[in-house]
C-alpha positions as CSV (number, residue, x, y, z in Angstrom):
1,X,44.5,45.9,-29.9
2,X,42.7,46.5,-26.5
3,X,39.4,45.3,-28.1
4,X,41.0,42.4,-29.5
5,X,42.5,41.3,-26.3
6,X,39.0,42.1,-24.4
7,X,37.4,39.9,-26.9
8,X,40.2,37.2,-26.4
9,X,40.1,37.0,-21.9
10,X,36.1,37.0,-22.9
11,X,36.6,34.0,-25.8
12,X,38.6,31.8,-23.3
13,X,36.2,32.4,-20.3
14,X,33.9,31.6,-22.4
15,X,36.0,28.4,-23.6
16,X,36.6,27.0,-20.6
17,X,33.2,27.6,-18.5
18,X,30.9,26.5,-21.5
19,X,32.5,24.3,-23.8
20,X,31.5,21.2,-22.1
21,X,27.9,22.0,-22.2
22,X,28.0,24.0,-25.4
23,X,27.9,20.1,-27.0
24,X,25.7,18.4,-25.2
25,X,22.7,21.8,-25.0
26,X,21.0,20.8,-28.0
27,X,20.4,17.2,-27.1
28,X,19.8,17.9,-23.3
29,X,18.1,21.1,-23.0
30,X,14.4,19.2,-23.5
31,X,15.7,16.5,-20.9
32,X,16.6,19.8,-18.5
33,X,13.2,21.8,-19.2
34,X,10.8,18.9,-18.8
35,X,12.6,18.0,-15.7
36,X,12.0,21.5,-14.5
37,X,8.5,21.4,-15.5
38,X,8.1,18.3,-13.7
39,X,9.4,19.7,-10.7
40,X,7.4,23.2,-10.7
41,X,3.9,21.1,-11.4
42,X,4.9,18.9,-8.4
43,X,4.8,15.7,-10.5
44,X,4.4,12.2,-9.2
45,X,7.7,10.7,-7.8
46,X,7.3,7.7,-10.9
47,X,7.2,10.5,-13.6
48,X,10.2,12.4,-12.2
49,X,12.1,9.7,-12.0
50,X,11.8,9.1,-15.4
51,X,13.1,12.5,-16.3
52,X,15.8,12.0,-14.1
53,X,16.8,9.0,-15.8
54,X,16.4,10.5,-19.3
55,X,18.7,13.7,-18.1
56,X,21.0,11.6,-17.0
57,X,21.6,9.3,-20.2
58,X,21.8,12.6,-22.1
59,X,24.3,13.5,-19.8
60,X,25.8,10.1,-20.2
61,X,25.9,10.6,-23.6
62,X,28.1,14.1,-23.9
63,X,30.3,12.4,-21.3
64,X,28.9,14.6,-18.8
65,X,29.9,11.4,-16.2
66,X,29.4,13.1,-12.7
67,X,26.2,14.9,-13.5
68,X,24.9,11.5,-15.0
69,X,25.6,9.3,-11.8
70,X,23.9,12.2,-9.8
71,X,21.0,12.1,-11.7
72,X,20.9,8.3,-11.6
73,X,20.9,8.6,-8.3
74,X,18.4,10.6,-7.8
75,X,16.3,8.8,-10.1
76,X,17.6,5.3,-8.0
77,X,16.5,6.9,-5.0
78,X,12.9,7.5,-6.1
79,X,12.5,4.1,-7.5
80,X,14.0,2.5,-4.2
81,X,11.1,5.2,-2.7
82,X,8.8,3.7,-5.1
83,X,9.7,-0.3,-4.3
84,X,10.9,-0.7,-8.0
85,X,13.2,-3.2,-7.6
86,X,13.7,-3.8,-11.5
87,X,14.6,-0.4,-11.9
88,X,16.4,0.5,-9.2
89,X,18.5,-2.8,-10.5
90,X,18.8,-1.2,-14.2
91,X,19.8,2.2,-12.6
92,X,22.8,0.5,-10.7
93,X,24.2,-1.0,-13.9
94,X,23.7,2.2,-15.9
95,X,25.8,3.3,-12.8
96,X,28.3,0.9,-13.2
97,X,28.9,1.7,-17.2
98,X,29.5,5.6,-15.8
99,X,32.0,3.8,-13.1
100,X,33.7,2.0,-15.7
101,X,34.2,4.8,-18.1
102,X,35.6,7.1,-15.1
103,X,37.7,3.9,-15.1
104,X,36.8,3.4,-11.4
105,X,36.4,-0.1,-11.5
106,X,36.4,-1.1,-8.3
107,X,33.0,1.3,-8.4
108,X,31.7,-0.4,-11.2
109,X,32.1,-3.9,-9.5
110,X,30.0,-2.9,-6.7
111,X,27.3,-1.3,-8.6
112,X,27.2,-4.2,-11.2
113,X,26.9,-6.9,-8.0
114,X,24.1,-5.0,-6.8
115,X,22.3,-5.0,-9.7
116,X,22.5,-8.2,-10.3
117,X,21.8,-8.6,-6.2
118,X,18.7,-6.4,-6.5
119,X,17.1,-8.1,-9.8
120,X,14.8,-10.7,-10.2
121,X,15.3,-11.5,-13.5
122,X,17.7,-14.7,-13.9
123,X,18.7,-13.6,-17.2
124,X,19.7,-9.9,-16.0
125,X,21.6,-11.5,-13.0
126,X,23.6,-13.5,-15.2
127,X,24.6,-10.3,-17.6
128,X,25.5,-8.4,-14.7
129,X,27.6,-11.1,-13.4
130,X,29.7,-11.8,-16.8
131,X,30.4,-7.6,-16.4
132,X,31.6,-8.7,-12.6
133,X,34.1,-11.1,-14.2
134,X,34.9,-9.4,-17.1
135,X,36.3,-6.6,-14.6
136,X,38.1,-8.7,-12.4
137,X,39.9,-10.3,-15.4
138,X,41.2,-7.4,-17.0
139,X,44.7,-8.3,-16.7
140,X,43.8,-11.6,-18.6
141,X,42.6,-11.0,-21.8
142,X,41.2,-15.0,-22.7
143,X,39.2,-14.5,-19.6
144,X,37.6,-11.4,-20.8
145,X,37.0,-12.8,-24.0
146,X,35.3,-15.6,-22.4
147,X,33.0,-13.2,-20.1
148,X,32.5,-10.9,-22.6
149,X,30.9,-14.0,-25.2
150,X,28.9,-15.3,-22.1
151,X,27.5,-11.9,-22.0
152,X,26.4,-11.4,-25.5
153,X,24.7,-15.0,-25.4
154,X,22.9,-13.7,-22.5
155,X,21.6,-10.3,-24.0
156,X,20.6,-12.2,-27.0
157,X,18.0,-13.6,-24.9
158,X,16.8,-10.6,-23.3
159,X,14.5,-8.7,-24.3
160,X,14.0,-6.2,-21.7
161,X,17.5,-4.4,-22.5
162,X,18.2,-2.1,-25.0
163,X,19.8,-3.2,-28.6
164,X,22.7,-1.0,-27.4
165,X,23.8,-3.2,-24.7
166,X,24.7,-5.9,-27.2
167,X,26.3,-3.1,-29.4
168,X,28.1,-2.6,-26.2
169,X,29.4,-6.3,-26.0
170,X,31.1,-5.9,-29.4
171,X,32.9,-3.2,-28.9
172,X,34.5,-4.5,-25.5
173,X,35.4,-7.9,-27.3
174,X,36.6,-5.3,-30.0
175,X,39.2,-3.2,-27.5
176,X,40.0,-6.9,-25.9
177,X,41.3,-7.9,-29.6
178,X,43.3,-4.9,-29.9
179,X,45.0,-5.4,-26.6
180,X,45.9,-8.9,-28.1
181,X,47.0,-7.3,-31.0
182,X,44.3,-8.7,-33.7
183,X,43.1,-5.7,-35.1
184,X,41.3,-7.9,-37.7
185,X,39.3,-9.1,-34.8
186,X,38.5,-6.3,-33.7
187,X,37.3,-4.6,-36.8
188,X,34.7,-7.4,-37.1
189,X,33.4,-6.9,-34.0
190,X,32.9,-3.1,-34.6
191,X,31.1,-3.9,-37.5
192,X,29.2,-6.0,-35.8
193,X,28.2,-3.6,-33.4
194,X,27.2,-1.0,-36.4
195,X,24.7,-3.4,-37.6
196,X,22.9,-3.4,-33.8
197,X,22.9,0.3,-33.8
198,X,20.3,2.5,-35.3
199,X,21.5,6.2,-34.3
200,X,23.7,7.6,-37.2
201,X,25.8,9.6,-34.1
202,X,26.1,6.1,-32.3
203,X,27.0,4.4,-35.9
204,X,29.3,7.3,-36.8
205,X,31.2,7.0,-33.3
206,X,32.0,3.2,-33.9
207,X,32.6,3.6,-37.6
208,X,35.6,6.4,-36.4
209,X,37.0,3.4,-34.4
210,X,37.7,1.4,-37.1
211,X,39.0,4.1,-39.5
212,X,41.7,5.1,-36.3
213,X,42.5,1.2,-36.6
214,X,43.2,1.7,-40.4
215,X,45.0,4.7,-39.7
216,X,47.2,3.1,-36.5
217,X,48.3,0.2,-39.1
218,X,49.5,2.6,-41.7
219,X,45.8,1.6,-44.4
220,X,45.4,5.2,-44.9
221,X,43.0,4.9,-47.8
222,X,40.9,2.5,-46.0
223,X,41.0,5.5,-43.3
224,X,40.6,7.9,-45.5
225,X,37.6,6.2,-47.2
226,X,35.9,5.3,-44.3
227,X,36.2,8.8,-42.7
228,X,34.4,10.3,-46.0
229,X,31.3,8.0,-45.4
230,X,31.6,9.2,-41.6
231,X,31.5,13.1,-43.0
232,X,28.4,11.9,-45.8
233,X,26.6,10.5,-42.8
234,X,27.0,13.7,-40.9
235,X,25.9,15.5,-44.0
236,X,22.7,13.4,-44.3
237,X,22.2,13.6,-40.6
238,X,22.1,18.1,-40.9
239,X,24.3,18.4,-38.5
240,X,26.5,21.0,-38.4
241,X,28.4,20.1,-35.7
242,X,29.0,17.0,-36.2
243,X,30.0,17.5,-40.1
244,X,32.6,20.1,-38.6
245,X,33.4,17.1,-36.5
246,X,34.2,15.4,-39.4
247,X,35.7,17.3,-41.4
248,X,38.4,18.2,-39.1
249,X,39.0,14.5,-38.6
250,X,39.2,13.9,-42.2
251,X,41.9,16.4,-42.4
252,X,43.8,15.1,-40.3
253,X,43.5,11.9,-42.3
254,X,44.9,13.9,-45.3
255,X,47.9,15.4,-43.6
256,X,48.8,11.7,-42.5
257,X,48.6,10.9,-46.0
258,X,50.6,13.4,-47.0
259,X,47.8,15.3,-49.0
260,X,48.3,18.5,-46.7
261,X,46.6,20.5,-49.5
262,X,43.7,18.2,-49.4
263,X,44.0,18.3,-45.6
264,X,44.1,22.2,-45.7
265,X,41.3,22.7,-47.4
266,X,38.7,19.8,-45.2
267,X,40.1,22.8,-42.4
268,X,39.3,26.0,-44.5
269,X,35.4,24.2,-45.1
270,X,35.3,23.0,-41.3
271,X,36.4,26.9,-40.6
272,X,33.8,28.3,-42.9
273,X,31.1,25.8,-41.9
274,X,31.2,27.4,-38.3
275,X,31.1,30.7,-39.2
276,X,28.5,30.5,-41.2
277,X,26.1,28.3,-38.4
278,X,27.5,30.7,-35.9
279,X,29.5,28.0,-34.1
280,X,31.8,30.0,-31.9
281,X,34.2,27.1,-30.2
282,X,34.0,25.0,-33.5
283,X,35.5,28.2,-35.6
284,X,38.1,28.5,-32.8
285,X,38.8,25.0,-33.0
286,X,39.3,25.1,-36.6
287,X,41.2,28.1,-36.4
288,X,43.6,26.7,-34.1
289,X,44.1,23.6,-36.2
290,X,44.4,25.9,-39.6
291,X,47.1,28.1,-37.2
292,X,49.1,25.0,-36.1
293,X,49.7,23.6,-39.4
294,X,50.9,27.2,-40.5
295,X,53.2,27.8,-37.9
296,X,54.5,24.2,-38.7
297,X,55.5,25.2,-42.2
298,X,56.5,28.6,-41.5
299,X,53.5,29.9,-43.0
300,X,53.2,32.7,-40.3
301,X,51.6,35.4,-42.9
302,X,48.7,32.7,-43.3
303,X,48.7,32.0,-39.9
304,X,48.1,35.5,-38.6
305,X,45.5,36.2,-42.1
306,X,43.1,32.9,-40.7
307,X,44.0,34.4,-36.9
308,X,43.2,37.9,-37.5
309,X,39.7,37.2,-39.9
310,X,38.6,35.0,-36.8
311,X,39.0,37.7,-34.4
312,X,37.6,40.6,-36.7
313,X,34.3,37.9,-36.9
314,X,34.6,36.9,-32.8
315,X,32.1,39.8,-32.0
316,X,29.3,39.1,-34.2
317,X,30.1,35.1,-34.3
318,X,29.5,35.4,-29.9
319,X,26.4,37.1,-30.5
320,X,24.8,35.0,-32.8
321,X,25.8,31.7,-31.6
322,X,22.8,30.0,-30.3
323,X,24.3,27.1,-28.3
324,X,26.0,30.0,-25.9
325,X,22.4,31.5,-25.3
326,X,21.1,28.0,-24.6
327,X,24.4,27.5,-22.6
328,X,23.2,30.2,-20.3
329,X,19.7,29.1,-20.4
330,X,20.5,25.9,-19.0
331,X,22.4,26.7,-16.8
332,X,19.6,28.9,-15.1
333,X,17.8,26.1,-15.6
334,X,20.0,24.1,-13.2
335,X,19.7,26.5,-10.9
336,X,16.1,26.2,-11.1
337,X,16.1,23.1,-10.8
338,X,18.3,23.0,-7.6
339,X,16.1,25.6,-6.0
340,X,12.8,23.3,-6.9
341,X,14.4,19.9,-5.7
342,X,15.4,22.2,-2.3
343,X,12.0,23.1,-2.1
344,X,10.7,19.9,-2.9
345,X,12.6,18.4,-0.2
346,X,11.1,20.8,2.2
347,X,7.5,20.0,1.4
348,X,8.4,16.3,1.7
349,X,9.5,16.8,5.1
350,X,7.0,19.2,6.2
351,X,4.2,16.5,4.5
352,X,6.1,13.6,6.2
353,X,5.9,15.6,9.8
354,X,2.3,16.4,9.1
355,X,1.6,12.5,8.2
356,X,3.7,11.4,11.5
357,X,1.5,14.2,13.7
358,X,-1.6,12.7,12.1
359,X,-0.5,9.1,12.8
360,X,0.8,10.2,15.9
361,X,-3.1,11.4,16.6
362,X,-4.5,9.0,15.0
363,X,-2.7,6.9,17.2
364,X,-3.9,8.8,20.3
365,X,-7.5,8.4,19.3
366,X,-7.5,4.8,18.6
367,X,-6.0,4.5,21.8
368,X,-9.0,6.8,23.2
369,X,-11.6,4.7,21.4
370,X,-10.1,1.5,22.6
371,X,-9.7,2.7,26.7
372,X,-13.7,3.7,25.6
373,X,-14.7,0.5,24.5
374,X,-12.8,-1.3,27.4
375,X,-14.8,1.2,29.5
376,X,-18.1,0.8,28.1
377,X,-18.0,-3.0,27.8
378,X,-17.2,-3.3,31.5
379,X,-19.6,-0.8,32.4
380,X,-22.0,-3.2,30.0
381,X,-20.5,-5.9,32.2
382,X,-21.1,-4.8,35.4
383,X,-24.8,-3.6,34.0
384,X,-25.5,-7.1,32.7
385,X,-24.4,-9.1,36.1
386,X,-26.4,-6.4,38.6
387,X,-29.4,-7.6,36.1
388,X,-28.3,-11.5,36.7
389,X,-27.9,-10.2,39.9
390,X,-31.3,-8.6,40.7
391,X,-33.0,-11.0,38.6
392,X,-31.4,-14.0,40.9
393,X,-32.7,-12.2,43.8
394,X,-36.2,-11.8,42.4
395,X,-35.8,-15.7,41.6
396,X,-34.6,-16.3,45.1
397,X,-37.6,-13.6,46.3
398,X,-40.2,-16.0,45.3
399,X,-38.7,-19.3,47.5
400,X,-39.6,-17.5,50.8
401,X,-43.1,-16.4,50.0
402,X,-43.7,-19.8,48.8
403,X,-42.0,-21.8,51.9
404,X,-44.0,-19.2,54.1
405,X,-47.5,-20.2,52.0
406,X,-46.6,-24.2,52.4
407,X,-45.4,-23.9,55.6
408,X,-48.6,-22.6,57.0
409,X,-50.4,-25.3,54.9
410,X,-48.3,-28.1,57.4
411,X,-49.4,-25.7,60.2
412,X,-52.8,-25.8,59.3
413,X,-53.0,-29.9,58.7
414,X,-51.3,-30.2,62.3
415,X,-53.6,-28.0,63.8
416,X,-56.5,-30.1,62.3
417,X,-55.0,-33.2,63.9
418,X,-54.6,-34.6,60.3
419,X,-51.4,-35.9,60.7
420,X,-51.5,-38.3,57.5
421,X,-52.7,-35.1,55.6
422,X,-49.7,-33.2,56.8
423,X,-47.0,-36.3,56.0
424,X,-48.1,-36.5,52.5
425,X,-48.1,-32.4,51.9
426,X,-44.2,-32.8,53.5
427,X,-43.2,-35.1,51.4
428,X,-44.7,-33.8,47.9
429,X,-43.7,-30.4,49.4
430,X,-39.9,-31.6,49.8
431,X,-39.6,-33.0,46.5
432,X,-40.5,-30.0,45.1
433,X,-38.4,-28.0,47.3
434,X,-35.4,-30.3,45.9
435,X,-36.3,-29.9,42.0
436,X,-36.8,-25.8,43.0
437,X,-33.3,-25.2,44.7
438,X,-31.9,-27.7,41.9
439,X,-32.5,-24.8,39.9
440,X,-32.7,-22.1,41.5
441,X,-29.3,-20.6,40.0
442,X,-31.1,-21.0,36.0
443,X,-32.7,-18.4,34.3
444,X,-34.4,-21.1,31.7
445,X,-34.9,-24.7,32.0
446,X,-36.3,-26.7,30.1
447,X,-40.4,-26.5,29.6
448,X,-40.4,-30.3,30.3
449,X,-39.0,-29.5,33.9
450,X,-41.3,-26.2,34.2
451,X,-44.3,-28.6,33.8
452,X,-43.2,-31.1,36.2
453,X,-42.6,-28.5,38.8
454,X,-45.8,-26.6,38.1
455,X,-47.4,-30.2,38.2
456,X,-46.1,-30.8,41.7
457,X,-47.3,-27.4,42.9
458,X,-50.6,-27.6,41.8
459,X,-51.2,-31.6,43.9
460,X,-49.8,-29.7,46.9
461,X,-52.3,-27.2,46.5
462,X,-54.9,-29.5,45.8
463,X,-54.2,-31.0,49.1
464,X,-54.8,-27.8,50.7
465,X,-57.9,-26.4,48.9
466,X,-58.8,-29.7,47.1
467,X,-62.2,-28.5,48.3
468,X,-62.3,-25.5,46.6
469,X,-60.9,-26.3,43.0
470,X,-60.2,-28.8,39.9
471,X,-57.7,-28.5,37.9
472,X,-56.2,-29.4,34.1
473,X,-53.2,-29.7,32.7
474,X,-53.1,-29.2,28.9
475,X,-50.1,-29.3,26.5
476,X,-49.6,-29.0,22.7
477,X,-48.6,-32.4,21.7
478,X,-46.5,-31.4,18.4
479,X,-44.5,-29.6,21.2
480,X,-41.2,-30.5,22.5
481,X,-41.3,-29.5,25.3
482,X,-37.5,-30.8,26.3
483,X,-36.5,-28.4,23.4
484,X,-38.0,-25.7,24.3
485,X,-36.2,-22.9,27.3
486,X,-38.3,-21.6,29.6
487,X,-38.2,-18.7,32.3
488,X,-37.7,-20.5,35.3
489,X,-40.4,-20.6,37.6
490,X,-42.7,-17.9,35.8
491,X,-45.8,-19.8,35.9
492,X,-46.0,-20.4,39.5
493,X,-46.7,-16.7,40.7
494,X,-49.9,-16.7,37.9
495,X,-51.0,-20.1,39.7
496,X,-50.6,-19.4,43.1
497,X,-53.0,-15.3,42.4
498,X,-55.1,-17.9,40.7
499,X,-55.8,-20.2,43.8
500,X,-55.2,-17.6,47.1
501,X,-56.8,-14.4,45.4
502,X,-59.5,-16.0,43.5
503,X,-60.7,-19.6,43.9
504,X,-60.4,-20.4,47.8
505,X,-62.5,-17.0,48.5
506,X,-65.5,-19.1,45.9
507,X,-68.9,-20.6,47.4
508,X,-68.5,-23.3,45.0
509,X,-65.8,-25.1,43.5
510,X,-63.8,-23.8,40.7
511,X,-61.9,-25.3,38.4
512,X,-58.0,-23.9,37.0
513,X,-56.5,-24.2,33.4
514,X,-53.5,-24.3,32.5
515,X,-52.9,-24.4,29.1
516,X,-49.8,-24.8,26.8
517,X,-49.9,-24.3,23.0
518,X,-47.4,-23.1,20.0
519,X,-48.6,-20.8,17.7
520,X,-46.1,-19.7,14.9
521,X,-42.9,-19.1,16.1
522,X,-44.9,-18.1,19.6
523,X,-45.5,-20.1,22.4
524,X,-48.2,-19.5,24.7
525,X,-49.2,-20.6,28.2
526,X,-52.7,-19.5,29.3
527,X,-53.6,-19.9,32.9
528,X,-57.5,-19.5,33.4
529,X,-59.6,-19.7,36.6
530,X,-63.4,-19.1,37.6
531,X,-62.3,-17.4,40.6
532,X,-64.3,-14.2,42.2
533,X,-62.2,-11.7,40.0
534,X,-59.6,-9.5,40.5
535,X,-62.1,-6.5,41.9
536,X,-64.0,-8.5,44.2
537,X,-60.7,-10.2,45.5
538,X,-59.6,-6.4,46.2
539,X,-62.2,-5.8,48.0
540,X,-62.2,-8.5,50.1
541,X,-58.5,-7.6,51.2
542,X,-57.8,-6.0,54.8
543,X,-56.6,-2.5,54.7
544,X,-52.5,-4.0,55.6
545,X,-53.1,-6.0,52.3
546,X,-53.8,-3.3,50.2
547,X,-51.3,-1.3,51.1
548,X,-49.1,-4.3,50.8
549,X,-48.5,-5.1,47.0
550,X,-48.6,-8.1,45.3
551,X,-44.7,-9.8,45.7
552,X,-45.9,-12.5,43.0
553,X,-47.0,-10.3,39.7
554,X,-44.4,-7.4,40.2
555,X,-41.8,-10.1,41.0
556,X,-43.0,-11.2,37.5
557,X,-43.3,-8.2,35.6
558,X,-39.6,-7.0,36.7
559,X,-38.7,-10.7,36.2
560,X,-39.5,-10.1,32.6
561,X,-38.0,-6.8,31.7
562,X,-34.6,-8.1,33.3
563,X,-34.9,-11.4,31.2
564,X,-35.7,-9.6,28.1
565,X,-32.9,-6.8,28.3
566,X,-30.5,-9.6,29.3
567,X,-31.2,-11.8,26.9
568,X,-33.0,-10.1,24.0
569,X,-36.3,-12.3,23.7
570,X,-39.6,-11.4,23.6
571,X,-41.9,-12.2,27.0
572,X,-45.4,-10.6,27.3
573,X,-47.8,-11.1,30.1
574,X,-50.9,-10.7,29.7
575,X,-53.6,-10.3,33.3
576,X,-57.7,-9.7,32.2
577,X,-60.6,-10.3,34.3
578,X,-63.6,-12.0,32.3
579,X,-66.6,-9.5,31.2
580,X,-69.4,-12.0,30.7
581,X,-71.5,-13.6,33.3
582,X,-68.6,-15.7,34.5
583,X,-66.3,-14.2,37.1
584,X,-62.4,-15.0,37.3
585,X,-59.0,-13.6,35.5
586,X,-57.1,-15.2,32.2
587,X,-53.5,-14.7,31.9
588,X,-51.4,-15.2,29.1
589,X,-48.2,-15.2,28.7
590,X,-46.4,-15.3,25.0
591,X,-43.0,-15.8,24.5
592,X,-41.3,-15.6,20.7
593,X,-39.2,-19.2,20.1
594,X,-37.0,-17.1,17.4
């Protein structure tokens, strides 16, 4: 007797901590391992939220209510991770169907106005909308009715919802007949529904409703028949559950009926059935059916043989009952799972503080490489206007030199008493002077100008040494020459060595060429005298001149490298004495016109 009790406080401990899962292992323990394996291989948040949502309507399903809505929302919050707006809108009305069948309706309001919020698709706003009505009409059944129709029209339309929503529909408009009391009505609607379902559980859950409906209006043998195709359906389906299922409801069928020895015997099969499949709480529910009827009819010999043959078979029947094994497992596997989403959590936090230190340094270097390149391009700044700067002054450099030269050309016209001579040198020499300072602020001008200036330079010099040298003027006439930059005052310098170093220290008279051409995309200005040379002209020099450099050609060489670091182009000069018989220097300067 003390075994027998042991095995009994086991039994109901047993009862009451697994029963609920017991039914719902088979169909969910895939759903449960594949969401474990999802979560040990560190799968992608789109592919875990699909196992989420797949646990969850499996939990659904057993009416497993609060696991399901916390594995919707799990799922939900992924897909709201995941900017999914259509499912996140779908998970919100599976929400509110697990609301409504808690019978928390305000709940289920909510959820189905934010699904239809959330979506985009007109069609599924409208559904979830006839739901909102339906719910806030239930006092009024020819409102539901109305809402309820709306909605089928609707889901006949969409395509993107599952055939059981409108399988759904029916069986609302169905429970809404019964509360007006049309149980005709409602029986077509069910069968309605059975013809948009394709699960044999599904169709075997709505053909039950309309057997209870034959039973509740006293059509027995309607009932009965119908529950007999329920228990052939579960007999084709090789379920042994659910034909247990069946049979017990058949039975009870039979009893109403009056057939209580057709109704005994469904029991005795249902009882036999679980044994022999090792269905621990389905023998016990059997055997508490089988017990009740016997203690009802004073029967209590049977009811203590059926009582006694379960518990002398409780012992083996525990230990080979699967569905308590994969009871266990699952729940380890919910454990597992638990201890994997904890873990989870952590690496997304410890990732997410790793991403916001990188930003955060990423940040900081940006901000580095910015303060660098404000740094560098004012340094650049400051580098190019010293260069505009020195390359002003060498500009500026050249106006004293020259005044000092033309100056002492005045000087020497006064001294000479050739007052006419030194009136028509001041005044060619002022109008120069005006064109000089005009520009004296320009890096380029025009070539057009540059001519004219060189042109006025070389009659004031003429009036000087007109003596001592000719002079020519030649320029390319395919060139523009009021299209084409020039370096401001860059020919002068070559003009002026040209005249003071080489031609005024000449016997005879020389002659000076200046000549302007374009070659390709080159354009080159050749300055050629028949001076004494550039050797002889050194010796010639006193020892203060030699020591003293020549202000004119480095002026022009540094001119150059400023003007071609500033401004990228491409100036060459060029400074050769002649080899052959005839003395004096050619200078050529080359600038690219790219």
């Amino acid at each position: 007797m003390n075994r027998i009790g042991l095995i009994l406080i086991f039994f109901f401990w047993l009862n009451f901590s697994s029963f609920a899962q017991s039914q719902k292992i088979v169909k969910q323990k895939e759903a449960v391992l594949e969401l474990s394996k999802s979560l040990e291989e560190g799968k992608s948040d789109d592919l875990l939220a699909v196992d989420y949502e797949n646990l969850a309507k499996e939990l659904a399903a057993n009416k497993e209510y609060i696991k399901a809505e916390e594995n919707y929302i799990k799922a939900k919050n992924l897909y709201v991770k995941l900017k999914n707006k259509e499912k996140v809108a779908l998970i919100e009305r599976e929400l509110a169907k697990l609301n409504e069948a808690q019978n928390r309706i305000d709940d289920a309001i909510t959820n189905y106005q934010l699904a239809s919020k959330i979506s985009e698709n007109k069609n599924r706003q409208e559904i979830n909308q006839s739901d909102v009505q339906r719910l806030m009409n239930q006092s009024n059944s020819v409102a539901q009715t109305k809402y309820i129709s709306q909605k089928i029209e609707l889901l006949e339309d969409a395509d993107s919802l599952k055939s059981g929503e409108i399988s759904d529909a029916y069986v609302q408009m169905a429970q809404v007949n019964l509360e007006q009391n049309e149980p005709e009505k409602a029986i077509e609607n069910y069968e309605i529904a059975l013809k948009k379902l394709e699960k044999t559980e599904d169709k075997i859950e709505i053909t039950k409703k309309i057997a209870n409906i034959y039973a509740s209006n006293q059509q027995l043998e309607k009932a009965i028949e119908l529950k007999e195709q329920i228990l052939e359906k579960a007999q084709t389906a090789n379920d042994s559950r659910l034909e247990i299922e069946q049979l017990q409801n058949l039975s009870t069928a039979y009893f109403a009926a009056s057939n209580e020895e057709k109704g005994i015997e469904l029991l005795m099969d249902a009882y036999n059935l679980a044994l022999e499949n090792g269905h621990t709480l389905e023998s016990k529910q059997s055997m508490e059916l089988l017990t009740d009827y016997y203690r009802k009819t004073k029967q209590e010999k049977q009811a203590l043989l059926i009582y006694s043959d379960f518990i002398s078979k409780l012992e083996l029947l525990i230990k080979s009952d699967s569905s308590l094994v994969d009871s266990k497992i699952f729940q380890v596997n919910e454990e597992k799972i638990a201890q994997l989403e904890k873990e989870r959590a952590l690496t997304d936090e410890l990732i997410k503080k790793k991403n916001s230190f990188n930003y955060f340094l990423l940040f900081i270097i940006l901000l580095i490489l910015t303060l660098l390149f404000f740094i560098v391009r004012s340094l650049l700044n400051i580098r190019v206007k010293n260069k505009k700067i020195a390359l002003q002054s060498l500009r500026r450099e050249m106006n004293p030199h020259f005044i000092f030269n033309s100056l002492n050309s005045v000087n020497q016209f006064i001294a000479q008493n050739n007052e006419l001579e030194a009136n028509k040198y001041l005044s060619s020499y002022s109008k120069l002077m005006r064109n000089i300072m005009e520009n004296s602020n320009k890096d380029f001008i025009p070539l057009s100008v540059e001519l004219d200036q060189m042109k006025e330079y070389l009659q004031l010099e003429h009036l000087r040494f007109g003596e001592k040298f000719s002079y020519t003027i030649d320029v390319d006439e395919n060139l523009d020459t009021d299209a084409v930059l020039f370096p401001n005052m860059l020919i002068q310098p070559q003009l002026e060595n040209a005249i003071w170093h080489g031609l005024r220290y000449k016997n005879e008279k020389g002659y000076l060429s200046l000549k302007i051409t374009k070659e390709s995309d080159s354009l080159f200005v050749t300055i050629e005298d028949n001076g004494i040379g550039i050797e002889e002209s050194k010796k010639l020099k006193t020892v203060r001149q030699k020591e003293h450099k020549s202000i004119g050609l480095s002026n022009t060489y540094d001119r150059i490298e400023l003007l071609n670091n500033l401004y990228h182009t491409k100036i060459r000069l060029s400074v050769n004495e002649k080899m052959g018989e005839e003395r004096g220097v050619i200078v050529i300067i080359q600038i690219s016109l790219r």
